[in-house]
C-alpha positions as CSV (number, residue, x, y, z in Angstrom):
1,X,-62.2,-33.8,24.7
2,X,-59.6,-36.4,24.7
3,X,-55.7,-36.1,25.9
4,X,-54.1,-36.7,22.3
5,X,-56.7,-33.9,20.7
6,X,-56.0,-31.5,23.7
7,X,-52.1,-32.3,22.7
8,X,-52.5,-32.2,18.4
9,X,-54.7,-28.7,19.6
10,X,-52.0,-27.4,21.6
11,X,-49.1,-28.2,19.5
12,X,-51.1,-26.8,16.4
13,X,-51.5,-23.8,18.1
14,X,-48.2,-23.4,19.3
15,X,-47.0,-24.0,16.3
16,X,-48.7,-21.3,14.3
17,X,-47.2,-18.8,17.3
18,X,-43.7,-19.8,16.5
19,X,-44.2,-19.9,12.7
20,X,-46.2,-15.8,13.1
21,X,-43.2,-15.0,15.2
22,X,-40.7,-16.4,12.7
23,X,-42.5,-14.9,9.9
24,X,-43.2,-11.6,10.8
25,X,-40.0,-10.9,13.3
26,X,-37.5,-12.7,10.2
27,X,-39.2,-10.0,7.5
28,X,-38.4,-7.3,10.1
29,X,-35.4,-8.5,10.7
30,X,-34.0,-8.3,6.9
31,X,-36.0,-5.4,6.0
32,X,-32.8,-3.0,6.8
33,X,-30.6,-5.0,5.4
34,X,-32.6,-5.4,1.9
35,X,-33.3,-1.6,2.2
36,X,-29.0,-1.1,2.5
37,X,-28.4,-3.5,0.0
38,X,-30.4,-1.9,-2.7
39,X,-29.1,1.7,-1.7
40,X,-25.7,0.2,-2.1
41,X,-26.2,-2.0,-5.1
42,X,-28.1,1.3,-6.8
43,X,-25.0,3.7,-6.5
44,X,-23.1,1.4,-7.7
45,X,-25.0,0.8,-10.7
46,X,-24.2,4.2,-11.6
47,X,-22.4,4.9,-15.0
48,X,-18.8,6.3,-14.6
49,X,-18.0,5.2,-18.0
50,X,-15.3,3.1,-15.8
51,X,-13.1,6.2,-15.0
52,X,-14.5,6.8,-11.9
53,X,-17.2,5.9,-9.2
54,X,-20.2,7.0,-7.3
55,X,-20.3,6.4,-3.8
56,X,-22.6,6.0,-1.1
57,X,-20.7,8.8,1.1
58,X,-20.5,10.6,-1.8
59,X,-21.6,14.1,-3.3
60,X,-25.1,14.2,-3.7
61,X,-26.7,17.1,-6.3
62,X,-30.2,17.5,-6.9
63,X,-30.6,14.4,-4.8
64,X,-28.6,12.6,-6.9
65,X,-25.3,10.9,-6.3
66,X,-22.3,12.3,-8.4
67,X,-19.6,10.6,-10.0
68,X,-16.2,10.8,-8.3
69,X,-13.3,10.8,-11.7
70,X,-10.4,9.1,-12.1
71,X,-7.5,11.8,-12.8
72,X,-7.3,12.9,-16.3
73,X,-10.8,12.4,-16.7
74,X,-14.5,14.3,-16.0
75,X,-17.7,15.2,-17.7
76,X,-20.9,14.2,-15.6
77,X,-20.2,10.3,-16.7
78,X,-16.7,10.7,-16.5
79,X,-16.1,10.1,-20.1
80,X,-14.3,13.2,-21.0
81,X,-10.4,12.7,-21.0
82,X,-8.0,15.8,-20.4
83,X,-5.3,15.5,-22.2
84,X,-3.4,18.4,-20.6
85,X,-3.6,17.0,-17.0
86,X,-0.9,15.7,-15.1
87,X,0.4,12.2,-15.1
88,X,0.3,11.5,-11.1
89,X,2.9,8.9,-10.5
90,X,3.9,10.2,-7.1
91,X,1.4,8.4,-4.4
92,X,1.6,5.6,-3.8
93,X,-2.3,5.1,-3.5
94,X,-3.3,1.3,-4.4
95,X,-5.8,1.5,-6.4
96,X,-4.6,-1.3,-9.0
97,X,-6.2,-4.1,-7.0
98,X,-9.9,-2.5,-7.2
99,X,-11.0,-4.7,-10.2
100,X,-10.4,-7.8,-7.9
101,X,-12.7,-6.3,-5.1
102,X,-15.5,-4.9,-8.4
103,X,-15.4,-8.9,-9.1
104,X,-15.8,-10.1,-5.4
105,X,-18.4,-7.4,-4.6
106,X,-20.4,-9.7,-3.0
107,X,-18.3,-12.1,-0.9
108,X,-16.3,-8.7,0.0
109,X,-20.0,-6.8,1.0
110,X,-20.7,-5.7,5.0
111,X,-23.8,-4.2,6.5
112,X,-23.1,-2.1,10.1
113,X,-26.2,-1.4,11.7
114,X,-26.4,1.4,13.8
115,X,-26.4,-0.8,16.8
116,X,-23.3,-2.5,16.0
117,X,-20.5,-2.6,18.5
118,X,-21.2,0.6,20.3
119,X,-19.1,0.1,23.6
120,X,-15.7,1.3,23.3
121,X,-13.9,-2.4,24.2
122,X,-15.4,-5.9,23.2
123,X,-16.8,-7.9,26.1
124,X,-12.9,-9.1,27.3
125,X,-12.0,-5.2,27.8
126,X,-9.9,-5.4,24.6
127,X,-9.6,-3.3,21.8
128,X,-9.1,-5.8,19.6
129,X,-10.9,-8.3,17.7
130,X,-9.7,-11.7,18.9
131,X,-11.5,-13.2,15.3
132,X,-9.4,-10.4,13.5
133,X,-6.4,-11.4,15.2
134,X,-6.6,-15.0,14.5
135,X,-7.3,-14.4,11.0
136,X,-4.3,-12.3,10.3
137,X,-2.0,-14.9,11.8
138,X,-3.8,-17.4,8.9
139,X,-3.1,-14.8,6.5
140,X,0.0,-15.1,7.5
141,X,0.5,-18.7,7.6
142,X,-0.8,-18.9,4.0
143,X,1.6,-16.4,2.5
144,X,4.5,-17.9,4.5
145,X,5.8,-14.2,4.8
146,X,5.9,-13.9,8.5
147,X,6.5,-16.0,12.0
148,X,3.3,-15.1,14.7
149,X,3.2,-18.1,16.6
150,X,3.9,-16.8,20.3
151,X,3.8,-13.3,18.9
152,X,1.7,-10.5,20.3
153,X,-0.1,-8.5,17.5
154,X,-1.5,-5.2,17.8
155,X,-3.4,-3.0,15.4
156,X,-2.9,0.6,14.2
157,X,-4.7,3.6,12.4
158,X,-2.2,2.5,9.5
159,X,1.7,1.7,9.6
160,X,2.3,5.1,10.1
161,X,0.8,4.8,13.6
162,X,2.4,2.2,14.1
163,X,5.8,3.3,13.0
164,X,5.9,6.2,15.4
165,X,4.4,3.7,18.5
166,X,7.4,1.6,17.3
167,X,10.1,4.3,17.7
168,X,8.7,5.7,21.2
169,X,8.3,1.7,22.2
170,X,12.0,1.3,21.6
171,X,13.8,4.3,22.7
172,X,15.8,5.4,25.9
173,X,13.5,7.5,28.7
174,X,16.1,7.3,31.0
175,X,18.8,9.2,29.2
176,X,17.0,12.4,28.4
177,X,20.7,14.0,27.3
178,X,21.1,11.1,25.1
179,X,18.0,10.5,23.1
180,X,18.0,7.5,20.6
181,X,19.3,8.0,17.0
182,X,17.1,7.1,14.6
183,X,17.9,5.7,11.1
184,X,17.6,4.4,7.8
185,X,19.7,3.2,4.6
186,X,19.6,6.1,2.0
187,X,17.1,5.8,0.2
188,X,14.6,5.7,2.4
189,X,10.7,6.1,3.2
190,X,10.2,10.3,3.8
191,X,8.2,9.8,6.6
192,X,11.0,8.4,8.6
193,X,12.4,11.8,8.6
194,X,9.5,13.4,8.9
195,X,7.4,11.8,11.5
196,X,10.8,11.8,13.9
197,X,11.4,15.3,13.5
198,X,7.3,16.4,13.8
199,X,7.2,14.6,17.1
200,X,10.4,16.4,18.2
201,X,10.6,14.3,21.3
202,X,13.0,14.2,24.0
203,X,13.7,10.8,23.3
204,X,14.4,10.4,20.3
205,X,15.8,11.9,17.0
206,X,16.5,11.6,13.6
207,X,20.1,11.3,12.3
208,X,20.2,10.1,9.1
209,X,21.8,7.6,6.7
210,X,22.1,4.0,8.8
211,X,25.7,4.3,6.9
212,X,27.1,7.4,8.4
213,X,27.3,5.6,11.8
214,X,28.1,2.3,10.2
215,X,31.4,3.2,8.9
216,X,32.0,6.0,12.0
217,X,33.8,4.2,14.8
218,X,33.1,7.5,16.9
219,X,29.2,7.2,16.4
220,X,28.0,6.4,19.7
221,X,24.4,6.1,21.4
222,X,21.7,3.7,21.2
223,X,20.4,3.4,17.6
224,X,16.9,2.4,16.3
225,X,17.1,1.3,12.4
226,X,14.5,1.5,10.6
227,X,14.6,-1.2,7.9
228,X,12.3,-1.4,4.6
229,X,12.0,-4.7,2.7
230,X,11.2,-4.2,-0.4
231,X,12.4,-1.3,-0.2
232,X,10.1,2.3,-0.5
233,X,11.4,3.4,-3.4
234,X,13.8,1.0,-5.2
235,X,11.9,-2.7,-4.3
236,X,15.2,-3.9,-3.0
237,X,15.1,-7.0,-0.3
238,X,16.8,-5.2,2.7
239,X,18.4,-6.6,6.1
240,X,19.4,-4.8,9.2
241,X,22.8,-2.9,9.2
242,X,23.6,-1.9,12.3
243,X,24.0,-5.0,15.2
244,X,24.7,-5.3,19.1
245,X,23.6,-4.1,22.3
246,X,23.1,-0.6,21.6
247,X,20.9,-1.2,18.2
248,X,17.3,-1.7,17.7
249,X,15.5,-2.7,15.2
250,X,11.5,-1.7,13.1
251,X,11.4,-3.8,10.3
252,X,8.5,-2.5,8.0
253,X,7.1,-4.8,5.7
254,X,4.2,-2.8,4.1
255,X,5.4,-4.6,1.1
256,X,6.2,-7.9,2.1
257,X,3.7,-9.6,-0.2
258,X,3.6,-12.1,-3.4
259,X,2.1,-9.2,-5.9
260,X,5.4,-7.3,-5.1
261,X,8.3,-9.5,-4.4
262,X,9.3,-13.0,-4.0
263,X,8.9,-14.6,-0.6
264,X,12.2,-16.3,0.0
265,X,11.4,-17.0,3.8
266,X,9.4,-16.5,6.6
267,X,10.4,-13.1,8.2
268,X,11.3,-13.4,11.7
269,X,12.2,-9.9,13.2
270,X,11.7,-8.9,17.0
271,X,9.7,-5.9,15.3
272,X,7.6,-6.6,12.1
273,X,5.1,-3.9,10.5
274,X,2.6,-4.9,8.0
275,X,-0.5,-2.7,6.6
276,X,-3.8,-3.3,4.6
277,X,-3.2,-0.6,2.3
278,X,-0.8,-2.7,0.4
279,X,-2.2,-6.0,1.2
280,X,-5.4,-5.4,-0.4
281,X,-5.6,-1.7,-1.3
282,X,-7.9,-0.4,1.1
283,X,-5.9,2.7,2.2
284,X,-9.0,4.4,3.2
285,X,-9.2,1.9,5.8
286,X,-6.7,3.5,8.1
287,X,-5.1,0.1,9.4
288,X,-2.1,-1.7,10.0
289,X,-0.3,-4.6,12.6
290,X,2.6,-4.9,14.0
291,X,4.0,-8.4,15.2
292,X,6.2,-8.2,18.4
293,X,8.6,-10.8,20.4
294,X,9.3,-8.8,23.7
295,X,6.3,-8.7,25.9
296,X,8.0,-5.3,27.3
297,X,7.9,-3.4,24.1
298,X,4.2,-5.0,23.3
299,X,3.0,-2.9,26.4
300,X,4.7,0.1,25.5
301,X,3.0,0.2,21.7
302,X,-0.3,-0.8,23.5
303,X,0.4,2.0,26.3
304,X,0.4,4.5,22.8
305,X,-2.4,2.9,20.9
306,X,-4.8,3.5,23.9
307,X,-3.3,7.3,25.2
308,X,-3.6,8.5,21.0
309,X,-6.7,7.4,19.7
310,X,-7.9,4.2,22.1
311,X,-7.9,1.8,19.5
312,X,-8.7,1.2,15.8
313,X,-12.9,1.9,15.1
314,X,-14.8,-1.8,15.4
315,X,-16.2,-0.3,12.0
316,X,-13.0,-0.9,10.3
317,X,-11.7,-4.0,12.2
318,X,-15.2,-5.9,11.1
319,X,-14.5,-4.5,7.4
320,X,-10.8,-5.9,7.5
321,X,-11.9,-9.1,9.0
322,X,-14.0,-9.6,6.0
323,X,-11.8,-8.5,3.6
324,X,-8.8,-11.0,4.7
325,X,-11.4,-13.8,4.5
326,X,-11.9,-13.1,1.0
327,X,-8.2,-12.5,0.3
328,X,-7.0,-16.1,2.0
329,X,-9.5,-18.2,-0.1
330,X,-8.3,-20.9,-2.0
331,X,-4.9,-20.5,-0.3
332,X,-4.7,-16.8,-1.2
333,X,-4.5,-17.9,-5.1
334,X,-6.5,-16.0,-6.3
335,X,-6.1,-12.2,-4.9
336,X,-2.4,-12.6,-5.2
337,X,-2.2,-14.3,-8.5
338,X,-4.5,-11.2,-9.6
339,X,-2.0,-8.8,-7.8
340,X,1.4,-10.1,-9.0
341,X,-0.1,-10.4,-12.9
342,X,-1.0,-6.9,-12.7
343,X,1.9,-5.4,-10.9
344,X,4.4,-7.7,-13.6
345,X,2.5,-6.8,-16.4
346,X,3.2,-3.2,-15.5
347,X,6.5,-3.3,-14.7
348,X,7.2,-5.4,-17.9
349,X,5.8,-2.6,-20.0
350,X,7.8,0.5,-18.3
351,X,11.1,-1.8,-18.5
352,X,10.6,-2.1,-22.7
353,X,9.8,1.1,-22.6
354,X,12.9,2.3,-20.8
355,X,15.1,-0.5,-22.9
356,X,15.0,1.8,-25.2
357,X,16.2,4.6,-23.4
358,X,19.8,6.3,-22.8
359,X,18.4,8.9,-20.5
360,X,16.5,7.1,-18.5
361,X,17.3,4.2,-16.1
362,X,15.8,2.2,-13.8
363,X,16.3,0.2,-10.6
364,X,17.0,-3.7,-11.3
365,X,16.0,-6.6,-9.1
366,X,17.2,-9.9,-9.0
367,X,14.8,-12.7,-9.9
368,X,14.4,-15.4,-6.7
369,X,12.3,-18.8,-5.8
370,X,9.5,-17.6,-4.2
371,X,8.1,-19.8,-1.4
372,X,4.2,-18.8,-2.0
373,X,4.6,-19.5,-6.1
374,X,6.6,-22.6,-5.2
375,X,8.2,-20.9,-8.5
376,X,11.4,-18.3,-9.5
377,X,9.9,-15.0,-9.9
378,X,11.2,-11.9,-11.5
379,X,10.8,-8.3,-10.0
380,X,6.9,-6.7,-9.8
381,X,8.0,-3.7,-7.4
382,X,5.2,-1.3,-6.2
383,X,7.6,1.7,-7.4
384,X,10.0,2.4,-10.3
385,X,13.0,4.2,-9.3
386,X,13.9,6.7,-12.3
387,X,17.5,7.9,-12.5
388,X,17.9,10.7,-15.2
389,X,21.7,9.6,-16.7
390,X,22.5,13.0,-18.3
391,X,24.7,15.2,-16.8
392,X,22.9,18.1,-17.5
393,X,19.6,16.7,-16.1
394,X,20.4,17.5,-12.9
395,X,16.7,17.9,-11.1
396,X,15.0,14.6,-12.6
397,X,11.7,16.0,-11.7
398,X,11.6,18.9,-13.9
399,X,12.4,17.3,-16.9
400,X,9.2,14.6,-16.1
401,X,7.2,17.6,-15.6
402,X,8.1,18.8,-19.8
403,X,5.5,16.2,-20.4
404,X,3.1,16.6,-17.8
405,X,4.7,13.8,-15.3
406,X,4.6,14.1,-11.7
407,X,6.6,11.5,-9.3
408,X,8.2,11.8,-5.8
409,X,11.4,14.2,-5.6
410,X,14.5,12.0,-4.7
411,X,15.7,14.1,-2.1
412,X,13.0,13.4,-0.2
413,X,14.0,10.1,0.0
414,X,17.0,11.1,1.2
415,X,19.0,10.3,-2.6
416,X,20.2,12.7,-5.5
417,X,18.0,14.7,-7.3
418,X,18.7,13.0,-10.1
419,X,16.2,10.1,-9.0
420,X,12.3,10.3,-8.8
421,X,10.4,7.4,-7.4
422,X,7.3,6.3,-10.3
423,X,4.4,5.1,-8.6
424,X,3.0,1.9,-10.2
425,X,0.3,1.0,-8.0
426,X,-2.4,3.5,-8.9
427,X,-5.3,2.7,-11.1
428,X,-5.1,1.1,-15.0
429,X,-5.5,4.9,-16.1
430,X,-3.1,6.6,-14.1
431,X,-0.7,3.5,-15.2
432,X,-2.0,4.1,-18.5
433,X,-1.2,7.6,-19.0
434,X,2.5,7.0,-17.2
435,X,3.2,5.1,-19.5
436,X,2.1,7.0,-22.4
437,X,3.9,9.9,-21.1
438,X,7.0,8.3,-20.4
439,X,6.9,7.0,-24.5
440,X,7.3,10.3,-24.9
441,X,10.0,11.5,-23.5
442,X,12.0,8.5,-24.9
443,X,10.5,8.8,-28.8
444,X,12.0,12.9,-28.0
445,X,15.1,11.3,-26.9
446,X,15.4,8.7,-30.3
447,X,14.4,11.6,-32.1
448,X,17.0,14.1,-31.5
449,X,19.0,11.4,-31.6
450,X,18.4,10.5,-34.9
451,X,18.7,14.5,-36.2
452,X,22.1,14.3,-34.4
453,X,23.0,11.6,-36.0
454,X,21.9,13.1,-39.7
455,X,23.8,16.6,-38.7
456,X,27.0,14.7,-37.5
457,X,26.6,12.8,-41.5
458,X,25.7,15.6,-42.9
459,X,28.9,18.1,-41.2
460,X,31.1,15.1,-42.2
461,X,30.0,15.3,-45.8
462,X,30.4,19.1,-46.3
463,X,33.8,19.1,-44.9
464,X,34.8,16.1,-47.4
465,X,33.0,17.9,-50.5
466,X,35.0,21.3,-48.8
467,X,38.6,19.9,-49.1
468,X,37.9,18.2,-52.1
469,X,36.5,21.1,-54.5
470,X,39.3,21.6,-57.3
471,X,40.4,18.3,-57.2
C-alpha cells in the first residue's frame, strides 16, 4: 500500500471519528436544552384569555399547570371578570412593561442547567459578574442617566438591600451616644422609616422630615439624607437639602429612567442607587446596584453584602445580564420608547379624567429637554399623587375605598391624610379598572353637582313665586 492511500485511509477514517463524535456528542448536547425549551414554550402556550399566566413554577392540578389571574379576574381560563373586586392601585409592582418582554420572548429566553455556576464565587473570588458589571455601565452610558467611569458598582438583593447597606456604610461607629440622623424630604419612600427603625441599630436612627433640621439651627449631629429623584410618590426631580461636613448623602434613583422622567443630565452623586424592578419590571428578580465614589464606603457596602446573604444568586445575575442586553439594543430605543408611550398614555388619561374634577387633584410636573429623546418631554410619573380637596374628606383613602379603590395611605409617606399615592405601573387591567373606578367617583361628583345646581334654581324660584303671590 502506498504513502498517499495510507494518508487518504487515515484521514478518512479520522474523519468519520470526528464527524460520530460531533454528531452524536452535539445531539446529546442540545437534547436538554430542546427538552426545556418545549416545557417552557408549552406552558406558555396555555390560554389565560390574556388576564393572566401559567408558569413553569407554577401550580400544577391533575398534572396540569394552572393559570395564575390578573386581579379582578378568574375562571379556570381567567376569563371571568369580578366586578366587585378591588381596584389595587397601591404597589407599585411593574407589571406594565410585560407586553415588551411577551414580544422579545425569545431574545429575552435563558436555559440554567443544573451544573451551571455551582461554586459560591466566580473563578476571580468575586461575587460578581465582571460581564454583568460592564454591561450595566453600557446601560448606563446609553441612557446618559448616570456617571460610572472610575466608579465601583456593587449588586444587591434589590434597592432595598442596598438602601440599608448604604445607611450602615455611611454612619458614625465611633460615636455610639451620637448615632447618625437619618432623613428624608416629606413625602417620602415608607421604607425609609421603616427599614431604620426595624434595624434599630446603635448607629443610626430615623428622625424625620430633612426640613425639621434644615430650618433648626440647634439640630446637630451627623446626618445621612436620603434623597428620591423622581420622587416615590409625587415624580418630582429632587436634589439634596442638607450640605457640609456633617451630611451624607443616598441618592436613590429607582426611577431615574426615560419611561418615567426626562433625563436632564448625567447624575453624578458620591452615592447612587438604581434597581431592575423599575428598569425593566422584573421585581421577582430581587436585584439592584449601587454606584459608589469613595473606595472606603465601597468596602463597607461589600463588608454587608457578603456578612447578609454573600452575594446576589449567579441564577439571577445571568438572567439580568440577558435582560440588559435586550434592553440596550438599538440604543435602548425600543424598550424605553415602549416604556415612556405606555407610562404617558396612562398618565394622559387619569389627567383628563381628573380635569374634570373639583375633588380630586393631582401632582403636576414640569415638562424638560430630555437628553435620551434629544426632545422636551412632559411628565409620565410611575405614581399619581391624589389630594382629596374637600374639607370634609379628611382620610382620602376611605372615600377611594366607596368605589372599591385601594392606594397607599399618605401618612405613610410621611404627608396628610388627605393624599393617597395611585399606582400606575401595574398591568393594562389593573390600570384599566383604576381608571374606570376613578370615572366614577368624578361622574358622582358632576352629578350631585348638577342636582345642587337644579335645587339651588329650583329654591330661588319658589322664593320668587313666594313673595310674588298677590301681586
Amino acid at each position: 500500500m502506498s504513502r498517499n492511500t495510507i494518508f487518504l485511509t487515515c484521514s478518512i477514517v479520522l474523519n468519520l471519528l470526528l464527524f460520530h463524535s460531533w454528531y452524536f456528542h452535539g445531539e446529546w448536547e442540545q437534547s436538554w436544552t430542546k427538552n426545556a425549551t418545549a416545557e417552557a414554550e408549552f406552558v406558555a402556550s396555555i390560554s389565560c384569555s390574556g388576564h393572566g399566566r401559567a408558569f413553569l413554577d407554577g401550580l400544577i392540578v391533575d398534572g396540569k399547570h394552572v393559570c395564575e389571574c390578573n386581579a379582578c379576574y378568574g375562571g379556570p381560563h381567567c376569563s371571568v371578570f369580578l366586578p366587585e373586586c378591588i381596584a389595587d392601585a397601591d404597589s407599585g409592582d411593574p407589571m406594565f412593561l410585560e407586553p415588551f418582554w411577551l414580544k422579545h420572548a425569545a431574545s429575552s429566553t435563558i436555559v440554567v442547567p443544573g451544573w451551571h455556576r455551582m461554586s459560591y464565587e466566580f473563578n476571580d473570588d468575586s461575587l460578581i459578574s465582571k460581564e454583568l458589571d460592564a454591561q450595566i455601565r453600557k446601560l448606563h452610558a446609553v441612557t446618559g442617566n448616570a456617571v460610572t467611569d472610575g466608579r465601583f458598582i456593587i449588586f444587591g438583593v434589590g434597592a432595598t438591600q442596598l438602601l440599608h447597606a448604604a445607611v450602615h456604610a455611611l454612619s458614625t461607629t465611633n460615636h455610639p451616644s451620637s448615632p447618625s440622623r437619618v432623613v428624608a424630604s416629606t413625602p417620602y419612600y415608607p421604607i425609609y422609616k421603616e427599614q431604620t427603625e426595624f434595624f434599630n441599630s446603635e448607629d443610626y436612627k430615623f428622625e424625620g422630615d430633612t426640613s425639621l433640621c434644615n430650618n433648626n439651627s440647634g439640630c446637630q449631629g451627623n446626618f445621612i439624607e436620603l434623597v428620591t429623584s423622581p420622587n416615590n410618590p409625587d415624580g418630582q426631580l429632587k436634589k439634596a437639602v442638607l450640605q457640609g461636613p456633617s451630611a451624607k448623602t443616598i441618592h436613590d434613583f429607582a426611577y431615574y429612567w426615560p419611561h418615567y422622567t426626562p433625563i436632564p443630565a448625567l447624575a453624578d452623586e458620591n452615592l447612587m442607587i438604581f434597581t431592575l424592578s423599575k428598569l425593566t419590571g422584573h421585581g421577582g428578580s430581587r436585584f439592584g446596584w449601587a454606584i459608589i465614589k469613595d473606595e472606603a464606603v465601597h468596602q463597607r457596602m461589600l463588608t454587608y453584602m457578603n456578612l447578609s446573604t454573600y452575594g446576589v444568586a449567579r441564577e439571577t445575575q445571568l438572567r439580568v445580564l440577558k435582560l440588559l442586553k435586550v434592553a440596550v439594543e438599538n440604543e435602548g430605543k425600543e424598550m424605553f420608547n415602549f416604556g415612556y408611550q405606555t407610562m404617558r398614555n396612562r398618565w394622559r388619561k387619569l389627567s383628563k379624567t381628573m380635569s374634570l374634577s373639583k375633588r380630586f387633584s393631582i401632582q403636576e410636573l414640569e415638562t424638560q429637554f430630555c437628553s435620551f429623546s434629544e426632545e422636551v418631554r412632559g411628565a409620565t410619573p410611575a405614581y399619581a399623587w391624589l389630594k382629596c380637596e374637600r374639607e370634609e374628606d379628611k382620610d382620602c383613602n376611605a372615600v377611594l375605598h366607596s368605589v372599591n379603590i385601594t392606594g397607599r395611605h399618605g401618612s405613610l409617606f410621611g404627608a396628610e391624610s388627605r393624599f393617597v399615592r395611585l399606582s400606575l405601573v401595574k398591568s393594562d387591567d389593573d390600570f384599566d379598572l383604576l381608571l374606570k373606578r376613578m370615572g366614577t367617583l368624578v361622574s358622582q361628583e358632576n352629578n350631585n353637582d348638577g342636582i345642587n345646581k337644579i335645587m339651588t334654581h329650583t329654591d330661588e324660584f319658589n322664593e320668587f313665586i313666594g313673595n310674588n303671590k298677590g301681586q
